[in-house]
C-alpha positions as CSV (number, residue, x, y, z in Angstrom):
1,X,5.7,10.7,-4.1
2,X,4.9,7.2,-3.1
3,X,1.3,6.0,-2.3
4,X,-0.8,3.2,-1.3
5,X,1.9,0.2,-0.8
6,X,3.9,0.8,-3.0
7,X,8.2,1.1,-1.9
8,X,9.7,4.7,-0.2
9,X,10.8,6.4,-3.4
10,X,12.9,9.7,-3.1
11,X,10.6,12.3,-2.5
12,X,8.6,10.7,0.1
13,X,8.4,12.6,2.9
14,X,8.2,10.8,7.0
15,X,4.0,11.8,6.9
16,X,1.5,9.6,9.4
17,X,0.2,7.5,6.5
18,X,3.2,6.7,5.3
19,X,5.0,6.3,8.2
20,X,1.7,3.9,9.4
21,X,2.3,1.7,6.4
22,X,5.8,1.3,6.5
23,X,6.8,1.0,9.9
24,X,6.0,-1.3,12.9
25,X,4.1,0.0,15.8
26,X,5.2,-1.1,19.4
27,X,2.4,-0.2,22.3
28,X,0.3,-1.3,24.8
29,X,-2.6,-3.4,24.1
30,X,-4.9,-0.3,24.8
31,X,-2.7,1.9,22.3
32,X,-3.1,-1.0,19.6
33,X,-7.1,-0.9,20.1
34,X,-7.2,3.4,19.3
35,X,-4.9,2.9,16.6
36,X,-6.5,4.8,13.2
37,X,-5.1,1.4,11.1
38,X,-4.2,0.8,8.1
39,X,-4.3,-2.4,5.9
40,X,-1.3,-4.6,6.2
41,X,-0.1,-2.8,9.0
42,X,1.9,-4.3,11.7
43,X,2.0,-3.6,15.7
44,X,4.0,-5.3,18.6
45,X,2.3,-5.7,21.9
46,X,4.3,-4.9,24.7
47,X,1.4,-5.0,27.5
48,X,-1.7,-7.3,27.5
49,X,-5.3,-5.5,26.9
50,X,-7.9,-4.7,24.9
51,X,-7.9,-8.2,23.1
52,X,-4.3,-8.1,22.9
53,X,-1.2,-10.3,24.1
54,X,2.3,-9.2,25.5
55,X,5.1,-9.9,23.1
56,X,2.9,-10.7,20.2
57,X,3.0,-9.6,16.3
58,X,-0.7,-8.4,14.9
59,X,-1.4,-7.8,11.6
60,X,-4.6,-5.9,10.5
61,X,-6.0,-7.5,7.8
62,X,-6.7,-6.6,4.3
63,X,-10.1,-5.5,4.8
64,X,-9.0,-3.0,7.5
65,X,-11.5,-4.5,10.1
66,X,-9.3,-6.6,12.7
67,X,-6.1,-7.5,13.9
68,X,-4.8,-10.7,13.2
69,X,-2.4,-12.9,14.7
70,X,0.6,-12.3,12.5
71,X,1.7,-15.1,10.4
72,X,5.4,-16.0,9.6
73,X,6.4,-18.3,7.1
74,X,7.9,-21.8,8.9
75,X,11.0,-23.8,7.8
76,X,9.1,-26.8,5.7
77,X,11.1,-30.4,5.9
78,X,10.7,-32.5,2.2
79,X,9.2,-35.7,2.6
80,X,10.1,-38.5,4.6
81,X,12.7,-40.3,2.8
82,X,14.7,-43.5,3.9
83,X,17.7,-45.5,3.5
84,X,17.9,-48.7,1.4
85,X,18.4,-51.8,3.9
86,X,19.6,-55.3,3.0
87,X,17.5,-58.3,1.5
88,X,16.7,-59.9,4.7
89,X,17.1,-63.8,3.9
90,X,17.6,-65.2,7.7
91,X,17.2,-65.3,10.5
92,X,20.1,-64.9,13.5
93,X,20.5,-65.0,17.4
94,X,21.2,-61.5,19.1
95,X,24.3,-61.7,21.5
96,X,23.1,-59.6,24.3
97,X,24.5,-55.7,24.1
98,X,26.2,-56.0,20.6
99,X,25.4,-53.5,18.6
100,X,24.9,-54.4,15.3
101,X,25.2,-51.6,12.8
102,X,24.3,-50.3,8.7
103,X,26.3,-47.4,7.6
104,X,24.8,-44.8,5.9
105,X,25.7,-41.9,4.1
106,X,23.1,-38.9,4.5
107,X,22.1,-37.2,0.9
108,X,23.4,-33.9,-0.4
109,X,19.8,-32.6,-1.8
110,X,19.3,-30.5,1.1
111,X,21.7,-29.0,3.5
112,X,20.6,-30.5,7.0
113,X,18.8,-33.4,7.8
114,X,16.2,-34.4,10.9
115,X,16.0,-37.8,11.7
116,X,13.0,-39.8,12.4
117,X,13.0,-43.2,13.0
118,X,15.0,-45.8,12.9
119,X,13.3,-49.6,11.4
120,X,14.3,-53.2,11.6
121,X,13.2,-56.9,11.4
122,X,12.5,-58.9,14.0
123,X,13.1,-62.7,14.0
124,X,10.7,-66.0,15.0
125,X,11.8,-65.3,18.5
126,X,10.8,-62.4,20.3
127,X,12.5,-61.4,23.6
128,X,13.5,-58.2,25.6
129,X,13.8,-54.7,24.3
130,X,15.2,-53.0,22.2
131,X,17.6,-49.6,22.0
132,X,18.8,-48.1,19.0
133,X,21.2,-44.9,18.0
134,X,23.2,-43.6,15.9
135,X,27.1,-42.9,15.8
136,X,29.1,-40.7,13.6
137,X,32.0,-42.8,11.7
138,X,34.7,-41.5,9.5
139,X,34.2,-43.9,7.0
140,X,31.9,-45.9,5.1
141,X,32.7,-48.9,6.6
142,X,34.4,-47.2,9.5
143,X,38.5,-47.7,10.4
144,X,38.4,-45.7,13.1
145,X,37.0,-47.7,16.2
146,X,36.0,-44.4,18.2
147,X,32.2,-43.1,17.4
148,X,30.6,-40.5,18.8
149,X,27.0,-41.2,19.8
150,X,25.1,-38.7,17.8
151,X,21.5,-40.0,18.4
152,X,19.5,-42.0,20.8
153,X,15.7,-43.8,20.5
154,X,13.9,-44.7,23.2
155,X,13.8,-48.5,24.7
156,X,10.9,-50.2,23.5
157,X,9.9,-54.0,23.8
158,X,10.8,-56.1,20.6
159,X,7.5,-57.2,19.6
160,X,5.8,-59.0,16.5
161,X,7.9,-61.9,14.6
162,X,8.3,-61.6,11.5
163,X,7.8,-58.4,10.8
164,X,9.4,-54.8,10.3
165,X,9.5,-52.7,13.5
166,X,9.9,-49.0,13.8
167,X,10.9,-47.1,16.7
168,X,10.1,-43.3,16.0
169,X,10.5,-41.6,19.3
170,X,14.5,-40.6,18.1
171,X,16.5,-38.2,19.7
172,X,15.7,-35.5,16.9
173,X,19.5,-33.8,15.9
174,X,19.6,-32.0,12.8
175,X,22.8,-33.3,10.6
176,X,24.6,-31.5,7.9
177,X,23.8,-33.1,4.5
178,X,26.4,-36.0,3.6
179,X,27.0,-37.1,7.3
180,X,28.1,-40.5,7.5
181,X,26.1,-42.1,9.7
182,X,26.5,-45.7,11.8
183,X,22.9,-46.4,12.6
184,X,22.5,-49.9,15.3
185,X,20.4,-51.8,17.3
186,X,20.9,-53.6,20.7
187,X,19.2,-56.1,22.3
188,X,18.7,-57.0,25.8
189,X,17.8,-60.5,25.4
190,X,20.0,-63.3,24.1
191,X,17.4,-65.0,22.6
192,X,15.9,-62.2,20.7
193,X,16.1,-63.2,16.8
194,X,16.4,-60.4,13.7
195,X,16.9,-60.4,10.5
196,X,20.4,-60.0,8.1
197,X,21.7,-61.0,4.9
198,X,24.5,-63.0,4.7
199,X,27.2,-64.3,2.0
200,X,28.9,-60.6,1.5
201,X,32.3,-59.7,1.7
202,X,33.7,-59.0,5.0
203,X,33.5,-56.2,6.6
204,X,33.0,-54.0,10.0
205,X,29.9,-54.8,11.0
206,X,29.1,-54.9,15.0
207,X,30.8,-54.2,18.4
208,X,30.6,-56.7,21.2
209,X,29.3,-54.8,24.5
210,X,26.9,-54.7,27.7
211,X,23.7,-54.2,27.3
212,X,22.5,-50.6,28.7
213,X,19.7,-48.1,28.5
214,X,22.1,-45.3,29.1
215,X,25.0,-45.2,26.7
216,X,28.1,-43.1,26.9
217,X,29.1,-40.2,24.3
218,X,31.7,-42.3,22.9
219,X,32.0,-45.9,22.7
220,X,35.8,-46.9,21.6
221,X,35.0,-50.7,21.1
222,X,36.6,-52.6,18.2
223,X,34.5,-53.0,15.7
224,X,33.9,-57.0,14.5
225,X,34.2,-58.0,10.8
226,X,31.3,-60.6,9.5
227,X,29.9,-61.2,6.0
228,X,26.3,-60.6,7.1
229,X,24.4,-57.6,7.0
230,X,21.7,-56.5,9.5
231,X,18.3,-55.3,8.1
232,X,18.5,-51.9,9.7
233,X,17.0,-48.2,7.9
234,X,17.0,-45.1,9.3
235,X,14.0,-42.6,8.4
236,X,15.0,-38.9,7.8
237,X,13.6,-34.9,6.3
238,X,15.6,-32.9,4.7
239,X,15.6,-28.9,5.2
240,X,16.7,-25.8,3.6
């Protein structure tokens, strides 16, 4: 017969110790208390008392003195990891409400993926605020014009010339692994300056728009071809 921890073999038969060890026990928190436990044993409390909470797991411990809290292991995320943005080499004036966009493809090392901030460079001219989002596109660049809005930062204040700023408070939405992702910025301010890359081939790059704290679900605006790139990274942890 079976003993101690070890697995149900065969022979065992459904005796109290056994039965203690291998099954859960769902009570009261007065039935948990005048429990004769055993280590590793697990109990469900159905009614608060006696140092016990409704709808709570316990454990008693190894050392067969207490009840603890029971402990299930959590989904862990990797690292932060981020996207590779362009050599930022000027600066440029922000047309109010365009969205000016980098295209990324998520990577296939884990299955989903949580995003968490989204990063760019500000000019010598601070102005306004800021939104940023992502859309998902079909394409890397897109050809379809349509893109759902998948994700959505808060609006913040550009602030700091110069320099990188990160907005972290991002709509977290979990994204199967390989999405391809149309990350952008907006700016409220026609003066606002950021910073790109220019002298590349041509290609869809920005859409030409109002500027607005609440976007729609969609947004079906053409896309606009240009030979710059906008210094723009998006901040992610993948799962599972």
């Amino acid at each position: 017969m079976g003993s101690a921890g070890l697995e149900f073999d065969a022979t065992d038969q459904p005796e109290k110790n056994r039965l203690n060890q291998k099954t859960t026990f769902i009570g009261t928190g007065a039935q948990i208390s005048a429990l004769t436990a055993f280590p590793g044993q697990l109990a469900y409390c159905t009614v608060t008392g006696s140092g016990f909470t409704i709808d709570t797991f316990y454990v008693r411990e190894s050392t067969n003195t207490s009840w603890v809290v029971g402990s299930f292991t959590t989904i862990q995320g990797t690292t932060e990891a981020s996207s590779t943005p362009v050599t930022d080499g000027a600066d440029f004036t922000a047309v109010a409400g365009t969205r000016y966009y980098a295209f990324i493809t998520l990577p296939t090392t884990e299955k989903i993926y949580s995003i968490t901030g989204i990063e760019w460079k500000n000019g010598a001219t601070v102005a306004g605020n800021i939104l940023c989002g992502i859309d998902i596109i079909n394409a890397n660049p897109p050809t379809i014009d349509t893109t759902p809005l998948a994700s959505l930062g808060q609006e913040i204040a550009q602030s700091g010339t110069s320099v990188i700023q990160r907005n972290s408070s991002v709509m977290n939405v979990l994204f199967p692994s390989g999405t391809l992702l149309g990350v952008w910025i907006s700016c409220s301010s026609g003066s606002a300056t950021l910073r790109e890359q220019t002298g590349l081939s041509s290609q869809s790059q920005s859409k030409a728009g109002a500027f607005t704290s609440t976007p729609g679900t969609a947004n079906t605006t053409a896309f606009t071809a240009t030979t710059a790139r906008k210094y723009i990274k998006i901040y992610y942890k993948g799962f599972l």
